[in-house]
Each structure stands twice: as C-alpha cells, then as structure tokens.
Backbone as CSV, one residue per row, in Angstrom:
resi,resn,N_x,N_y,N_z,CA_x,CA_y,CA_z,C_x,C_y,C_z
1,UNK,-76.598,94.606,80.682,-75.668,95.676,80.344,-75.842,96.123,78.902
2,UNK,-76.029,95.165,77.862,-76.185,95.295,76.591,-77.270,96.592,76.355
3,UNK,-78.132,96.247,77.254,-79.585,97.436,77.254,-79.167,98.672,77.028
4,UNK,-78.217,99.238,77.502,-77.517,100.480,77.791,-76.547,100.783,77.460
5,UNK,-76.048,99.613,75.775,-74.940,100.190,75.591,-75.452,100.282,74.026
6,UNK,-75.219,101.506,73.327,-75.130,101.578,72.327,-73.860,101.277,71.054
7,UNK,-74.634,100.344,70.168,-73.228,99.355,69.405,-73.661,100.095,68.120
8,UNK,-74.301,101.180,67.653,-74.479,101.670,66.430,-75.221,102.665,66.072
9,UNK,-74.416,103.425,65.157,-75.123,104.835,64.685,-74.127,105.736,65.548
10,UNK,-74.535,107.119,65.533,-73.710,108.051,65.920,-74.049,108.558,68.001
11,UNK,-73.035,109.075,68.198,-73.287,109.594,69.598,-72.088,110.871,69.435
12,UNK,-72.513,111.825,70.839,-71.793,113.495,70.854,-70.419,112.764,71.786
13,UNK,-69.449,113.310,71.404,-67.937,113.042,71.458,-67.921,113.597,73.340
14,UNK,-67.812,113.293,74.434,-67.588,113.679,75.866,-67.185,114.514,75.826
15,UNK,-65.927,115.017,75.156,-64.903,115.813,75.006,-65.446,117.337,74.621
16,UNK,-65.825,116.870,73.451,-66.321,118.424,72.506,-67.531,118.579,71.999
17,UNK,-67.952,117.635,72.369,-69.747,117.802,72.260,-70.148,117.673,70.579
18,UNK,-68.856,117.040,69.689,-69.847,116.999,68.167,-69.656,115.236,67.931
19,UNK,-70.890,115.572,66.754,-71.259,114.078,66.449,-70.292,113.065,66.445
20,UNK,-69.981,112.017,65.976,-69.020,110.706,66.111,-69.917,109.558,65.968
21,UNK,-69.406,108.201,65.021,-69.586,107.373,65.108,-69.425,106.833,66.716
22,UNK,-70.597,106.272,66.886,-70.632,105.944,68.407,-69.503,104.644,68.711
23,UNK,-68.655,104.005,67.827,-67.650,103.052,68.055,-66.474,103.473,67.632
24,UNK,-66.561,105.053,67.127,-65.183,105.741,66.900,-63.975,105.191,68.401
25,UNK,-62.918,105.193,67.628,-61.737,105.162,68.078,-61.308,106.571,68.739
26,UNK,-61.121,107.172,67.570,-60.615,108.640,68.128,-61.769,109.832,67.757
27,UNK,-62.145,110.499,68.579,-62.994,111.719,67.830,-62.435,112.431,66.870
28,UNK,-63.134,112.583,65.649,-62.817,113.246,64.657,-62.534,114.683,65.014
29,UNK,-62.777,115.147,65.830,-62.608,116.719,65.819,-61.973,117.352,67.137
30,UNK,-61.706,116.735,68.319,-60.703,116.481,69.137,-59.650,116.079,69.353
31,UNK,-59.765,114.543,68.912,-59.185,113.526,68.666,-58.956,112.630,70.465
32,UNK,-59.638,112.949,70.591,-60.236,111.993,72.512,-60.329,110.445,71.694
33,UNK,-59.751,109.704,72.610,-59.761,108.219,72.281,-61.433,108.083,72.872
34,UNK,-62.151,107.185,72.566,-63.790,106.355,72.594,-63.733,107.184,72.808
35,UNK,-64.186,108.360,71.960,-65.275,109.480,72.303,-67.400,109.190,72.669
36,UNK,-67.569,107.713,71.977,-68.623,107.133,72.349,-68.711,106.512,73.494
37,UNK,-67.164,106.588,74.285,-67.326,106.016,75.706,-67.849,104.339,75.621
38,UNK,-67.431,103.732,74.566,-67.711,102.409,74.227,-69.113,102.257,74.396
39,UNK,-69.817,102.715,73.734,-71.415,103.068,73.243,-72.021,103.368,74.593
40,UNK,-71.630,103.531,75.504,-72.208,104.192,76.668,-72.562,105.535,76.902
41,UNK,-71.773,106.379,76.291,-72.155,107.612,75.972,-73.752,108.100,75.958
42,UNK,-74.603,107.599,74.811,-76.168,107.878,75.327,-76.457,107.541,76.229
43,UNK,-76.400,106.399,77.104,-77.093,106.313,77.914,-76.906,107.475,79.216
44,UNK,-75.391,107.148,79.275,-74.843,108.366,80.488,-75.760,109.779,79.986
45,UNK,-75.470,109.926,78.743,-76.091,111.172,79.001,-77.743,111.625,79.209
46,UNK,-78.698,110.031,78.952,-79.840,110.503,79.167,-79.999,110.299,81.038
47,UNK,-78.970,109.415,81.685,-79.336,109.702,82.843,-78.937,110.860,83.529
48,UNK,-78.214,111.404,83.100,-78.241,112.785,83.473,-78.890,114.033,83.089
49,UNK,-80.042,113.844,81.991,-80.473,114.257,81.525,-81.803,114.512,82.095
50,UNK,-82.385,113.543,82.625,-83.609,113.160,83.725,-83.975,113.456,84.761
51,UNK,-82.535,113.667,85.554,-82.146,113.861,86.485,-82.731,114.752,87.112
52,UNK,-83.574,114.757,88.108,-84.223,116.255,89.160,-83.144,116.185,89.835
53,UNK,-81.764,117.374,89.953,-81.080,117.876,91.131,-81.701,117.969,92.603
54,UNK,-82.337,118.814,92.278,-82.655,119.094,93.914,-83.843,118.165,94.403
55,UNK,-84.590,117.246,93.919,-85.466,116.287,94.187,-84.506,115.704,94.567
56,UNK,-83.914,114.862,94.104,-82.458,114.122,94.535,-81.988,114.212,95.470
57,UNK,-81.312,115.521,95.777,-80.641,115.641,96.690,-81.834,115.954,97.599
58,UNK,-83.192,116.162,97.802,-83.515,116.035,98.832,-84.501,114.660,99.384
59,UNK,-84.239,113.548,98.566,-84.374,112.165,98.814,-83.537,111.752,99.760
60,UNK,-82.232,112.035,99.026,-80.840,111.697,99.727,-81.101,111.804,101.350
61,UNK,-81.263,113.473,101.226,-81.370,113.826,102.481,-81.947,113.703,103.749
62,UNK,-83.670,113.447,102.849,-84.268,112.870,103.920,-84.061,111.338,104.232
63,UNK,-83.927,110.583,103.437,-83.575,109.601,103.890,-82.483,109.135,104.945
64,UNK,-81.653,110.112,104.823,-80.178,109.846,105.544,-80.726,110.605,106.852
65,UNK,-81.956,111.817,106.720,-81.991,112.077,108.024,-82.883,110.816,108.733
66,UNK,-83.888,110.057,107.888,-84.962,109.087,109.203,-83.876,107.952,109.157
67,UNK,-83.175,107.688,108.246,-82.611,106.635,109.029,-81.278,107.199,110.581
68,UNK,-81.098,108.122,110.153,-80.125,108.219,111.752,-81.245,108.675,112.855
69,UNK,-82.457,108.924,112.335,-83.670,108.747,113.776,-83.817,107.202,114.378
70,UNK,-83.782,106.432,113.107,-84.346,105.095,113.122,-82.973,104.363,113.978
71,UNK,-81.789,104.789,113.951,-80.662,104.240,114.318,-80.618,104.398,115.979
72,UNK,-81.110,105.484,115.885,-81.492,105.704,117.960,-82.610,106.521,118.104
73,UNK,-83.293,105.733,118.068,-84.826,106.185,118.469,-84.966,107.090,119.535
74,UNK,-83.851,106.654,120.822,-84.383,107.383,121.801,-83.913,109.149,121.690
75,UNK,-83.608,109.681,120.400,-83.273,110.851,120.271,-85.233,111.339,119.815
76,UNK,-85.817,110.474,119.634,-87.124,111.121,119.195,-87.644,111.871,120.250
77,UNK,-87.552,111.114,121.996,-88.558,111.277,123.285,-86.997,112.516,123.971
78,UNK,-86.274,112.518,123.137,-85.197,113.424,124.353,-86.399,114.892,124.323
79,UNK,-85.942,115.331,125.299,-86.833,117.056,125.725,-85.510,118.119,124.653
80,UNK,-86.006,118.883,123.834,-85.362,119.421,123.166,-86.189,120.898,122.731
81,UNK,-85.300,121.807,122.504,-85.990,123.211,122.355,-86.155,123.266,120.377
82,UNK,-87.130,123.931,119.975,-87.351,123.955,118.959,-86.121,123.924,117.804
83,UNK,-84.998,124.445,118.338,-84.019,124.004,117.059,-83.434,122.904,117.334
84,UNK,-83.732,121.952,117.885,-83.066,120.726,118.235,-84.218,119.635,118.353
85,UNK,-85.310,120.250,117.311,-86.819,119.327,117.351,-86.189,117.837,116.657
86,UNK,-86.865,116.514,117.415,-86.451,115.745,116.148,-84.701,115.900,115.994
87,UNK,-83.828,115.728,116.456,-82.650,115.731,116.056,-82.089,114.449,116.618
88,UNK,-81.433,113.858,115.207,-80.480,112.651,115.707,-79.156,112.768,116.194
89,UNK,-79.027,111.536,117.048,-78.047,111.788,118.087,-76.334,111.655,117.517
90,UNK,-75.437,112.290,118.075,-74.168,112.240,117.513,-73.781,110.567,117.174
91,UNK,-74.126,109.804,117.674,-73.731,108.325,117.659,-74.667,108.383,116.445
92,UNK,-75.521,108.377,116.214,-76.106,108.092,114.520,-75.295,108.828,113.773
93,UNK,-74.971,110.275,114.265,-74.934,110.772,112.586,-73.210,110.427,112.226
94,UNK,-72.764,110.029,113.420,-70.826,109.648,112.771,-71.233,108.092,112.380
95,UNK,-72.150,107.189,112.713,-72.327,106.341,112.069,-72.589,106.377,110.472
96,UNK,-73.537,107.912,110.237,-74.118,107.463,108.878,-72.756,108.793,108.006
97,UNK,-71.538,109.139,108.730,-71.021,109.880,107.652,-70.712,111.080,108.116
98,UNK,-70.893,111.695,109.825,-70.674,113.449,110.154,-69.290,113.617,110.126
99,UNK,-68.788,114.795,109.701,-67.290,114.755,108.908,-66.983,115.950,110.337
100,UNK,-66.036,116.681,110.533,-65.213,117.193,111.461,-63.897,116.631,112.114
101,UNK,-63.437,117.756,112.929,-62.032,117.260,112.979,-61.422,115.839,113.625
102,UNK,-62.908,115.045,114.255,-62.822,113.744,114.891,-62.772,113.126,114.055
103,UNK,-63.568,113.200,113.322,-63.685,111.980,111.596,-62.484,112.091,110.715
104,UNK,-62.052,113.141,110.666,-60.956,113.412,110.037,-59.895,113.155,110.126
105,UNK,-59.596,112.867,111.837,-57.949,112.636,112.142,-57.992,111.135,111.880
106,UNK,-58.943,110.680,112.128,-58.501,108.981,111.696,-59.095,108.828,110.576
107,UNK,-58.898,109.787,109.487,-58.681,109.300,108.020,-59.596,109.122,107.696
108,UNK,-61.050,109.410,108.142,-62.266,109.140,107.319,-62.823,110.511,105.966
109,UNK,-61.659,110.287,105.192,-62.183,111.185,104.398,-63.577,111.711,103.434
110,UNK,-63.832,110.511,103.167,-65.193,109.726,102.744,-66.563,111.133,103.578
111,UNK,-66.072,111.530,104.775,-67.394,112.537,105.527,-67.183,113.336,104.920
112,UNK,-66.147,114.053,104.071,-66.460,115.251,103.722,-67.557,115.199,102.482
113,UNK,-67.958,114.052,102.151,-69.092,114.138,101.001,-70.454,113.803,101.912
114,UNK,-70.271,112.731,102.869,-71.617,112.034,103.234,-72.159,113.016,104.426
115,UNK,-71.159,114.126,105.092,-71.855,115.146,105.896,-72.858,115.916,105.199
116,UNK,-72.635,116.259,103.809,-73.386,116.808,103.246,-74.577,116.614,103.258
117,UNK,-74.728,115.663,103.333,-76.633,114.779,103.320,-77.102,114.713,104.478
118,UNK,-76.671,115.423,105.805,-76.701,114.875,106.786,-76.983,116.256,107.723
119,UNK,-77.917,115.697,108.304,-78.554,116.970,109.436,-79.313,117.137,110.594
120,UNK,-78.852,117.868,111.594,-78.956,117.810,112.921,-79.906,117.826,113.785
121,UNK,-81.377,117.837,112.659,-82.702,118.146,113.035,-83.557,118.858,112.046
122,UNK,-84.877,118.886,112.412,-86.259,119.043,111.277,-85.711,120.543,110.738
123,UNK,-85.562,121.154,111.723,-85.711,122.000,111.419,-84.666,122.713,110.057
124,UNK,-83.408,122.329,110.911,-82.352,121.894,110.031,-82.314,121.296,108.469
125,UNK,-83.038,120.525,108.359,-83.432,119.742,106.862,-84.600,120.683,106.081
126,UNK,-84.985,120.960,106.704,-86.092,121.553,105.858,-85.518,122.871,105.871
127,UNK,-84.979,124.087,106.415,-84.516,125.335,105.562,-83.480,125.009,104.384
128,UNK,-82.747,123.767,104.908,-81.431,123.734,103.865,-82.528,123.155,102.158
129,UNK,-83.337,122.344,102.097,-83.851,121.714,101.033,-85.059,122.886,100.824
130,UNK,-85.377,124.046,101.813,-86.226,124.506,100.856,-84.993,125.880,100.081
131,UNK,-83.852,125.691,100.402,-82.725,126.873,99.693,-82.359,126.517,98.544
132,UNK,-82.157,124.777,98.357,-81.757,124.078,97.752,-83.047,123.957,95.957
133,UNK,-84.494,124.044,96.683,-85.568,123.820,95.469,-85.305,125.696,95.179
134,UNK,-84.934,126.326,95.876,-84.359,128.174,95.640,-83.778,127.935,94.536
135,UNK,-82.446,127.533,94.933,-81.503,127.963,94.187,-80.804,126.881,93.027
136,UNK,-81.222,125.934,92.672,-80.942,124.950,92.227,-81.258,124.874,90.336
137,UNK,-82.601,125.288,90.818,-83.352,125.583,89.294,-82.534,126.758,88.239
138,UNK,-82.463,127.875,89.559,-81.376,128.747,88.347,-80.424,128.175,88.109
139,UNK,-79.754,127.662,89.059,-77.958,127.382,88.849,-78.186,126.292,87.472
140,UNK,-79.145,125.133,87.575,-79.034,124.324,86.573,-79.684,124.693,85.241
141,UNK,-80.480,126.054,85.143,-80.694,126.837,83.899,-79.307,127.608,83.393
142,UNK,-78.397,127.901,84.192,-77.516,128.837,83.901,-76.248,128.129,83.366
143,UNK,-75.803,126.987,84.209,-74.597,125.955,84.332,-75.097,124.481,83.681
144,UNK,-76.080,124.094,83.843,-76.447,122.544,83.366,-76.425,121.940,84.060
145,UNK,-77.663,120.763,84.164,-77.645,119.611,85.291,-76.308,119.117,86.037
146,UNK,-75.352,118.784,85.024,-73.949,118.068,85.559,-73.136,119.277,86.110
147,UNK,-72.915,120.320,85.719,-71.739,121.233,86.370,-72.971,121.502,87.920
148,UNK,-74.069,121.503,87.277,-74.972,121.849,89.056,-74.436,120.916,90.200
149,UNK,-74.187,119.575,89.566,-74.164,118.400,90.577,-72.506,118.754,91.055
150,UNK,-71.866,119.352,90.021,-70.453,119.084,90.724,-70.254,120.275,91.305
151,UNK,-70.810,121.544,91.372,-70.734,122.565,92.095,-70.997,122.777,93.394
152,UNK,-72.267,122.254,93.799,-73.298,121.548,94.474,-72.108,121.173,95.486
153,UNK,-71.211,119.813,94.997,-70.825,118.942,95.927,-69.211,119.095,96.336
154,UNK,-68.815,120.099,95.269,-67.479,120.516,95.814,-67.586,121.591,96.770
155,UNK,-68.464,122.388,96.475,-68.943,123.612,97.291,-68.851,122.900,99.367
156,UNK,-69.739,121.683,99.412,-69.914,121.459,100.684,-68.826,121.072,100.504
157,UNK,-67.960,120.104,99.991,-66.673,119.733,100.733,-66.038,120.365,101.002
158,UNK,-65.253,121.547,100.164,-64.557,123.002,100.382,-64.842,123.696,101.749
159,UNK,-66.255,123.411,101.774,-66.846,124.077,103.167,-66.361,123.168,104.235
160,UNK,-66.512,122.363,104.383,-66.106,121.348,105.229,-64.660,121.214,105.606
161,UNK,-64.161,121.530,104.699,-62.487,121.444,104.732,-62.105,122.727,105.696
162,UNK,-62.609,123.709,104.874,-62.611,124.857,105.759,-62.973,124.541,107.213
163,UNK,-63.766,124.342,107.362,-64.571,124.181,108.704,-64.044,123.177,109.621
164,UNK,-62.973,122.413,109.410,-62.268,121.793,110.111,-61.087,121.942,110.239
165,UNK,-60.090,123.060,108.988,-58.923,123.504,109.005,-58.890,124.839,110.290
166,UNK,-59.776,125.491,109.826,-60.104,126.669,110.449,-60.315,127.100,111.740
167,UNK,-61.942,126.888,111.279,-62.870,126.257,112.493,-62.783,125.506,113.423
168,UNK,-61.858,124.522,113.009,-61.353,123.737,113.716,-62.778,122.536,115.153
169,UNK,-63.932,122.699,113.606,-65.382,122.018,114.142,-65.391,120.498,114.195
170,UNK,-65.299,120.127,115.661,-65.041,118.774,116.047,-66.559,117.977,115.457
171,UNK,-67.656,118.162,114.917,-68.556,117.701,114.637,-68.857,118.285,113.366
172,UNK,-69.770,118.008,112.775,-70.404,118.768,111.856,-71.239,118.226,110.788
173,UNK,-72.379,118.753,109.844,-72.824,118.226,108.781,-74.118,119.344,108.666
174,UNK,-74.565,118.967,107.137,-75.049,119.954,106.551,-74.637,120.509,105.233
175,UNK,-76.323,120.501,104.674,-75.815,121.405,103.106,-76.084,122.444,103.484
176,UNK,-75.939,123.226,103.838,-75.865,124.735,103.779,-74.417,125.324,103.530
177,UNK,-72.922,124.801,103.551,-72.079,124.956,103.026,-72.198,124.880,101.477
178,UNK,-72.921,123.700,100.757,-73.665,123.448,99.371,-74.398,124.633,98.921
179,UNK,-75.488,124.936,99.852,-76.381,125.791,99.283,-75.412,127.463,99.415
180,UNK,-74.659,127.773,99.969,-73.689,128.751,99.800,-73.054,128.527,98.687
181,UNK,-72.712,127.408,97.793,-71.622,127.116,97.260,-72.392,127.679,95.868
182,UNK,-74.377,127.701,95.612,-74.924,127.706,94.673,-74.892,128.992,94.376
183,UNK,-75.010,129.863,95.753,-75.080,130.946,95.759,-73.737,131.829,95.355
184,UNK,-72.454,131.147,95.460,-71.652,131.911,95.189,-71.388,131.908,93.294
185,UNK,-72.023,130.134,93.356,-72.437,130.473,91.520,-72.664,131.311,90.529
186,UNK,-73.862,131.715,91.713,-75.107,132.570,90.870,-74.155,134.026,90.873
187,UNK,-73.588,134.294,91.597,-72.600,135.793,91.736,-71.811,135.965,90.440
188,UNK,-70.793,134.730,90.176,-69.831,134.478,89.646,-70.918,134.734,88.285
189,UNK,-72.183,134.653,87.964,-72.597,134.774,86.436,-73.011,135.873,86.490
190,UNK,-73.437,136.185,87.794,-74.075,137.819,87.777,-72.595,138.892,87.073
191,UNK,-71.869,138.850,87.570,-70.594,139.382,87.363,-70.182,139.638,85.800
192,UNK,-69.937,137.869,85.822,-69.610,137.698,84.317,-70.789,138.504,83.182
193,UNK,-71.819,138.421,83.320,-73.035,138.920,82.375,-73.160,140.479,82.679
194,UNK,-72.735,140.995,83.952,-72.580,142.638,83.732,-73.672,143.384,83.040
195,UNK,-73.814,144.509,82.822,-74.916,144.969,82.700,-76.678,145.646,83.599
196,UNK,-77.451,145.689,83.148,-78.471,146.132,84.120,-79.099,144.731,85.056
197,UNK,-79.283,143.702,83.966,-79.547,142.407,84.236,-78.747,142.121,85.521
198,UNK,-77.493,141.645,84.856,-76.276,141.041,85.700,-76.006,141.486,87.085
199,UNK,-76.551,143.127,87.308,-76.393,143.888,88.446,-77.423,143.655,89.656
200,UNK,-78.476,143.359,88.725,-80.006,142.724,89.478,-79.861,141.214,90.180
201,UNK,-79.074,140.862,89.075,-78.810,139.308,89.547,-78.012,139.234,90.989
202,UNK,-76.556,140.163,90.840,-76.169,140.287,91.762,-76.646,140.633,93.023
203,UNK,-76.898,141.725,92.770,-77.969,142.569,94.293,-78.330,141.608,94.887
204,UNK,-79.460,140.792,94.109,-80.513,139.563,94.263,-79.687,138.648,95.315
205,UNK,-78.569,137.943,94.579,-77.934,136.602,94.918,-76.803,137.171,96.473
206,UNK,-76.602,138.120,96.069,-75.636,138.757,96.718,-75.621,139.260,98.348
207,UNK,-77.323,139.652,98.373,-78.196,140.089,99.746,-78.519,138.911,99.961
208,UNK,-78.707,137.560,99.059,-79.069,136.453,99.925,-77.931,136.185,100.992
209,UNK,-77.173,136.237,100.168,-75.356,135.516,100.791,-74.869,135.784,102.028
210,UNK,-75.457,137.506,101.999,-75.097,138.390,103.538,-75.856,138.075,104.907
211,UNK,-77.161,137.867,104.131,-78.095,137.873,104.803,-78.286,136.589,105.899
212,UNK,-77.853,135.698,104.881,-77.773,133.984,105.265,-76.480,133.879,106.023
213,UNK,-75.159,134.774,105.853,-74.515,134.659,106.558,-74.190,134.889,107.841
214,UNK,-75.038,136.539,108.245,-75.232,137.117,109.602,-75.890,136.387,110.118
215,UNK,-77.051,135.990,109.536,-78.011,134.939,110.306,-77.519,134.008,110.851
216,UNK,-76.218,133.064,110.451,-75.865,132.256,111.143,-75.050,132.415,112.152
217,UNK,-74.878,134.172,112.439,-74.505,134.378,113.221,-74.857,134.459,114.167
218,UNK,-76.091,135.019,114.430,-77.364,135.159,115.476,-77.921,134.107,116.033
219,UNK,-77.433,132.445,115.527,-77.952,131.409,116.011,-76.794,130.035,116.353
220,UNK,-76.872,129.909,117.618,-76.354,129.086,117.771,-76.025,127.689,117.322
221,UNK,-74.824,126.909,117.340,-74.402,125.927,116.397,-74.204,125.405,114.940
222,UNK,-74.311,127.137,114.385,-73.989,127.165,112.798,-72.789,127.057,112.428
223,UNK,-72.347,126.368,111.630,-71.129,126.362,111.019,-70.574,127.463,110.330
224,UNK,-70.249,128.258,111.103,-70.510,129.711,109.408,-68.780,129.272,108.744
225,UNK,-67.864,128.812,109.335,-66.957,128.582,108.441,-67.266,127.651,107.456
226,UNK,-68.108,127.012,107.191,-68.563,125.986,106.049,-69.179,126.283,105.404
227,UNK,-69.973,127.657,105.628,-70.924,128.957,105.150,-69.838,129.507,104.371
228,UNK,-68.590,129.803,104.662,-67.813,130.688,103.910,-66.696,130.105,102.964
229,UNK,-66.555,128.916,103.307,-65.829,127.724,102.421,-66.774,127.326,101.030
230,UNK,-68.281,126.676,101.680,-68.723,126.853,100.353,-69.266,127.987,99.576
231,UNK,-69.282,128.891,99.564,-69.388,129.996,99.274,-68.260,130.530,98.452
232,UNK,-67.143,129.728,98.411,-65.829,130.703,98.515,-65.345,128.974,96.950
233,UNK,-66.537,127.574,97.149,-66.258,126.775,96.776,-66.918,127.044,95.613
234,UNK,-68.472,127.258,95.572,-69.008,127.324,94.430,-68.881,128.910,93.767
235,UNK,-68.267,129.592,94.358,-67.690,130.571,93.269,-66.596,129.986,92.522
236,UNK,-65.327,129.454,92.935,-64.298,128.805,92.089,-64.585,128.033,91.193
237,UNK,-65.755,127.205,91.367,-66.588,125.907,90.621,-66.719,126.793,89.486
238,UNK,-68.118,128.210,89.888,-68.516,128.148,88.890,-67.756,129.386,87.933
239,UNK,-66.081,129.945,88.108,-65.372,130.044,87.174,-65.171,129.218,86.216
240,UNK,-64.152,127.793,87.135,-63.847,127.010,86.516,-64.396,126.453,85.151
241,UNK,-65.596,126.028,85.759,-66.604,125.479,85.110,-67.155,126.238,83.570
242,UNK,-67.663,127.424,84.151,-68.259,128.507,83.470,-69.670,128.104,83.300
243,UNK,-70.762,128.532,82.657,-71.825,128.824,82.444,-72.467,128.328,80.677
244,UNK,-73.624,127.773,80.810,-74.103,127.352,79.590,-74.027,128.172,78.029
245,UNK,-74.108,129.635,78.495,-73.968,130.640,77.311,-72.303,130.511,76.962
246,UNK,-71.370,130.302,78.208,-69.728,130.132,77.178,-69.351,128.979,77.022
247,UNK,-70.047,128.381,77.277,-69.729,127.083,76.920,-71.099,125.639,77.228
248,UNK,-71.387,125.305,76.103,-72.710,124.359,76.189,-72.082,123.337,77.387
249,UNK,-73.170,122.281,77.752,-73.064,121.113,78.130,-72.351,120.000,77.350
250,UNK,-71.175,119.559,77.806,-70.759,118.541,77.310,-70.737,117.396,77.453
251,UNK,-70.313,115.994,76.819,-70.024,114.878,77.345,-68.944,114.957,78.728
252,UNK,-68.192,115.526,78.703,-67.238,115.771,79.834,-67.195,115.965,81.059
253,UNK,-68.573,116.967,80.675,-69.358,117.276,82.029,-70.299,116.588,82.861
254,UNK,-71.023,115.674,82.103,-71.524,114.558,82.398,-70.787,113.453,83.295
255,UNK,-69.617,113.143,82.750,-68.772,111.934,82.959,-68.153,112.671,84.627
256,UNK,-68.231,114.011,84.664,-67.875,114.835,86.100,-69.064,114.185,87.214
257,UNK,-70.002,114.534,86.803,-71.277,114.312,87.171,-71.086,113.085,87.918
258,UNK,-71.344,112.038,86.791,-71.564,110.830,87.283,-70.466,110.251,88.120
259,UNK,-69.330,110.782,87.376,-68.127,110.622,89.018,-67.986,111.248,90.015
260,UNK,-68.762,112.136,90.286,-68.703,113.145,91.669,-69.893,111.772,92.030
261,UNK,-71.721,111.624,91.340,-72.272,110.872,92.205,-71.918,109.344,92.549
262,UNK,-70.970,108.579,91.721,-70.097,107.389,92.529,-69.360,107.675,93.326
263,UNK,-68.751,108.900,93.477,-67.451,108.483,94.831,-68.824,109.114,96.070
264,UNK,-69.478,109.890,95.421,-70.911,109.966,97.082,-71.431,108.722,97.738
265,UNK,-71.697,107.883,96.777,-72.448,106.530,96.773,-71.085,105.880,97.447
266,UNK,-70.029,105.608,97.055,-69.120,105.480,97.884,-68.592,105.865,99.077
267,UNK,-68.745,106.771,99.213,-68.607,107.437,100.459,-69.640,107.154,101.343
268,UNK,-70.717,106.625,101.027,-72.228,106.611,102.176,-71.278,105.264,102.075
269,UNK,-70.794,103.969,101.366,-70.753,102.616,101.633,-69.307,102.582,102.385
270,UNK,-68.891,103.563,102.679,-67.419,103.184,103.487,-68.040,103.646,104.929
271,UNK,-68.596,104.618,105.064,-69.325,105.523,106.124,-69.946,103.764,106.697
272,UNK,-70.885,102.920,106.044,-71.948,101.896,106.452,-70.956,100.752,106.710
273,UNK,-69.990,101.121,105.872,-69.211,99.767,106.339,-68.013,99.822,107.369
274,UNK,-67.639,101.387,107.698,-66.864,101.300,108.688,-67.537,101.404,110.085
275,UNK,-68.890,101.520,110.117,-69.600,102.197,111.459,-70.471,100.251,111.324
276,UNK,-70.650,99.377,110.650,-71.776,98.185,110.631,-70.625,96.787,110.232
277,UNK,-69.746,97.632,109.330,-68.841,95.660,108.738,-67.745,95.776,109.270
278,UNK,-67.750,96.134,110.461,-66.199,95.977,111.162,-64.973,96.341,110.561
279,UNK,-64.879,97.574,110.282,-63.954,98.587,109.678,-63.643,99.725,110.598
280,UNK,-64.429,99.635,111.630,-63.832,100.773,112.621,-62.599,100.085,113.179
C-alpha cells in the first residue's frame, strides 16, 4: 500500500485542482479537509490518467460476453438467424448481471450497471464497441477521461431505468443506451460552443442520434427506450458536469470516476455472488 501512497512534497487539492502540501489538513484555497486524499491523491490520479476508456470498456465487454458463451455452451450449436449469431442464452446473461423488470422486482439493483457490459450476440457487441472507439475519443477530448467514465455509465443506467419504468422490458442489456448517452454529450457541447463550429458539431452528432434511433426501429428486439433514456442521460451528465474548456479536470472528478468504477466492480460481484454463492 505504502507504494501508492504519497507521504511528501506537494499534490492538486480533489476539490479545486491547486497545489497543496500533499499531507495538508485543509486545502489552502478551498478549504476541503485531506485535499491530498491522505497522499493518495497522485496515485488516483495517474490511474486515471492511463486509463484507455473505450479499450476498457471493451475488455469488459468482451469478456462478460465469452464468459456467458462459456456458461452454456449449448447456445453456440442453437440454429440462429444472423442477428442472433453466437448469442448467449437468457440463463447466462441474468446470471452474469441482465437488468429488466424481472431483475428488478426482486431488488437486484446492482443490473442496472452490469447490463451495461452485457450483450445478446456478435453481432450485438461489435456495433455497440465499434460506436463506443466513435465516440469516446471526442467525448474524452472535450469532458476528460473521468467525467467520460461517469457519463458513459450514468447514461446506460438512466437508460435502463427508463426501459423498465416505461418500457416496461422484462429482459434487457446493452451499451447502446451508453453509447446514446455519449452522443447526447457531444450535443450538449455542440450547443454550448454555438457558432459555425458548434453547428457542424451538432448536425454531425445530432444525425447520428436520429439516425441510430429510427434504426432501432426497423429492427427487431431493440431497446429504443434505453436508446432514449441514455440519450436523455448523457445530455444531463454532460450539463451537469460541463466540458474541459469551463471547467478543467479535477481531483473531484477523478474520485467520481473511480467510484462509479467500484460500485461496477461491485455490481459484477453481487451479480457472481447472487447467481454462484447462494444469494439467490
């Protein structure tokens, strides 16, 4: 633990982003109690600093998709039409985390994060992660690695919420509520920045949004209420939040970060332990 904790010299305050003795008490210019985060502060921030977003999240993803192949194999040999290539079976994917109004009534709140990682077939995984290496790079040039991660992941839950308030979708999973959520980002700066630019941006981000949305109309078993939740999620995010030009990256934002990715990591270990350690 010692490795990673810094006991001397200065570190940036979580709060307000200026210098501080890294064993300060109170930040000098805030006044946030351990603004050095009890010398943890650097480290948090170089792991978020490192961080590939969308590599990440599409580790996550694939992984969470071969293991719910690996969980029932016999979904590999089922006869299935090209959008249902390769798709794991409902008994895997509520094992590894599919959120809807079944998961939901008995309190598994925990799916509305671990659906996110989670998807219904090849085909399925691969448009959502190639939207995701799309749209990811701007959002985290525009917003910063950490507001990306928490936009990212409120966006699908919002969607999800929707999509089971609403929608009233007894199954479900998928980032494409996420990847809506990036997209409603990118609007929210197009807007804010105004101008010839800002208008381009829009058009741009804006015809994706429509486009991606009819489409899921034209194809069977899309969630489009989770399409319009996150969409409706990562625009609020990225008010809230705002954008790197009004406001830099902070320690604050970081500490968002890394607590949006523990309660995920949590959420996959309640998902493993209520479906494997006798918690159902």
């Amino acid at each position: 633990m010692g490795v990673f904790r810094k006991r001397s010299g200065s570190a940036l305050c979580y709060a307000c982003g200026k210098l501080n003795r890294v064993d300060a008490a109170v930040c000098f210019y805030c006044g946030r109690r351990q603004p050095g985060l009890w010398g943890f502060a650097p480290a948090l921030g170089q792991l978020i600093g490192r961080m590939s977003v969308a590599k990440a999240i599409t580790i996550v993803c694939g992984a969470a998709y071969l293991l719910a192949l690996a969980l029932d194999p016999s979904s590999l040999t089922r006869p299935s039409g090209p959008f249902n290539l390769l798709a794991p079976s409902l008994r895997a994917l509520d094992a590894l985390g599919m959120t809807g109004t079944y998961a939901l009534a008995q309190g598994r709140w925990w799916t509305l994060l671990t659906a996110i990682y989670l998807h219904g077939g090849l085909l399925h995984i691969v448009f959502n992660m190639l939207w995701v290496y799309q749209l990811a790079p701007p959002v985290e040039e525009i917003y910063g690695r950490a507001r990306l991660i928490v936009i990212f992941t409120a966006a699908g839950v919002l969607g999800f919420v929707l999509s089971s308030l609403v929608g009233q979708q007894q199954f479900t999973v998928g980032a494409s509520g996420a990847v809506f959520g990036l997209l409603g980002a990118m609007v929210v700066y197009a807007r804010r920045r105004g101008g010839t630019y800002g208008m381009a941006m829009l058009r741009q981000y804006g015809q994706w949004a429509v486009v991606l949305f009819v489409l899921g109309f034209l194809m069977s078993g899309v969630d489009n209420w989770a399409h319009a939740g996150g969409f409706a999620g990562g625009y609020l995010a990225g008010l809230v939040l705002g954008p790197e030009d009004a406001r830099p990256e902070r320690g604050a934002d970081r500490l968002a970060a890394l607590a949006t990715i523990a309660l995920t990591a949590l959420a996959f270990g309640l998902a493993l332990w209520t479906a494997f350690g006798g918690g159902a």
